[in-house]
N, C-alpha and C positions, 0 to 999 in steps of 0.2 A: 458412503459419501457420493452422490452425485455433485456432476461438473460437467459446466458450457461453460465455453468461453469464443466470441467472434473479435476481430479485430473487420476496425471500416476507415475508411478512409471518408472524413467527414469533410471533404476540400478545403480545409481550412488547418487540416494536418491529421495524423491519428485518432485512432477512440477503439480505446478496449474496454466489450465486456466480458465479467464472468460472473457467472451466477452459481454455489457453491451451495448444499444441502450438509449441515453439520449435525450428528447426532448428539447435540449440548444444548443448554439453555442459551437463551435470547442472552443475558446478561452475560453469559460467561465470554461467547464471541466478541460483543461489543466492546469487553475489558480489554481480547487479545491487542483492540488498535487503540486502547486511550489508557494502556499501563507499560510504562517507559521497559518496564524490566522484562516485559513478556514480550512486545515486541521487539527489542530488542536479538530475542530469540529469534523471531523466523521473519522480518525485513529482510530481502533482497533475493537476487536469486540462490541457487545451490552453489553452497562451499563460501560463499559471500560471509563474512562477520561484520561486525557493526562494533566499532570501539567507541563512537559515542552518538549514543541513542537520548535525547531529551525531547521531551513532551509537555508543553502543558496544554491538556483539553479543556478548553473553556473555547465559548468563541473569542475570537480575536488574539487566540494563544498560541504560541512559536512551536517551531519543529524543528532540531537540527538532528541531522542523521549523518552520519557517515561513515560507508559502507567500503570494506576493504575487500578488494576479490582476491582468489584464492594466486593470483601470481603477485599479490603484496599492492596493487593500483589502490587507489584510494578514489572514493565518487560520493565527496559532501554532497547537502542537499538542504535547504531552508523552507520553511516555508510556515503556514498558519492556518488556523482551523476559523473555518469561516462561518460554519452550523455545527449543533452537536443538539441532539433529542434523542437524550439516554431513554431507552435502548435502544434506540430505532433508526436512528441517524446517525453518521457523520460526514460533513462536509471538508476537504480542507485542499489547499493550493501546494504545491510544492516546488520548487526552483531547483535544477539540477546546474551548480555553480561551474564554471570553467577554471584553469588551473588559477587565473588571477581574482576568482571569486567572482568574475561576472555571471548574469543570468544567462544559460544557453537555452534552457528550454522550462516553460511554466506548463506545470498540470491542473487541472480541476479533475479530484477524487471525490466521487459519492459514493458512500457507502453504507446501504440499507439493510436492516435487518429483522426480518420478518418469521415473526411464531409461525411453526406449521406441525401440528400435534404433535407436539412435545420436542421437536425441532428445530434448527434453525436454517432459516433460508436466507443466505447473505447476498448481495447484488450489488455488485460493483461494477462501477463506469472512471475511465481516465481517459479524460480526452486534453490535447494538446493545446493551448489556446497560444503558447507567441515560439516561436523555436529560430534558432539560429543556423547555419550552417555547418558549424559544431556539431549541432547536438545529431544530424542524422543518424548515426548509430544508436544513438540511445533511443531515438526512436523507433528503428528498424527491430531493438530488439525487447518491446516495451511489454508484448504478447507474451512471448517467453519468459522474460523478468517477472511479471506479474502472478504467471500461473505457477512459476516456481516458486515463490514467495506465499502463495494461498497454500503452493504442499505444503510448506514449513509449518504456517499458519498452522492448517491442519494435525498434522505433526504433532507440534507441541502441545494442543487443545486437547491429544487422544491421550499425552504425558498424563497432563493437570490431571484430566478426569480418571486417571488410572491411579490416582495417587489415594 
């Protein structure tokens, strides 16, 4: 598996990418983000659990996540898929809620995925579009969150195909 990943400072707040080479079919990556029960599995960073994962992928379809780190915190998260061009796409927003369920910080996630003999080449972008003063941490640690999250990804995908 090759792996890049930059983080930039877009002035306007972060942007993470990463770009991920999986030795799986095109279809079977794109299932890992648009099947409740698989992501479910590798969402978030390491040691992080996820006690409720729903999805519906269609455009204009809800996300609620919320991920529990390993010292018991809890970090809901909303949000809605705004594109989806099975296999090849997914577009979607996500809202990291503050403890009284306000918005602290909204992402725009793209995530492409591209044949490359027998391959897949995934390419992900999260860029920050409104953030709080809250949310700085979650920002500071979005780079990290993200590439731990693709291990998991990874991870699980090497399960499935092992099965």
């Amino acid at each position: 598996m090759e792996t890049k990943s930059t983080l930039v400072d877009n002035g306007a707040g972060q942007e993470v990418n990463i770009t991920r080479i999986f030795d799986a079919p095109r279809e079977l990556v794109f299932k890992m983000w648009t099947d409740p029960e698989l992501v479910e599995k590798w969402w978030g960073p390491k040691d992080f659990t996820n006690p409720v994962c729903k999805l519906d992928p269609w455009v204009g379809g809800s996300i609620r996540i919320v991920m529990r780190g390993p010292d018991g915190m809890q970090y809901p998260t909303r949000g809605v898929f705004t594109k989806i061009v099975e296999p090849e796409l997914i577009v979607f927003h996500n809202i990291k809620e503050g403890d009284d369920g306000s918005a602290q910080l909204e992402i725009e996630n793209t995530v492409k995925f591209l044949e490359e003999g027998g391959k897949t080449k995934m390419i992900f972008r999260a860029v920050v579009l409104r953030s709080t003063p809250d949310a700085c941490q979650s920002i500071g640690g979005m780079n990290t969150g993200w590439n731990q999250s693709i291990d998991r990804l990874a991870e699980n995908l090497q399960l499935l195909l092992s099965k």
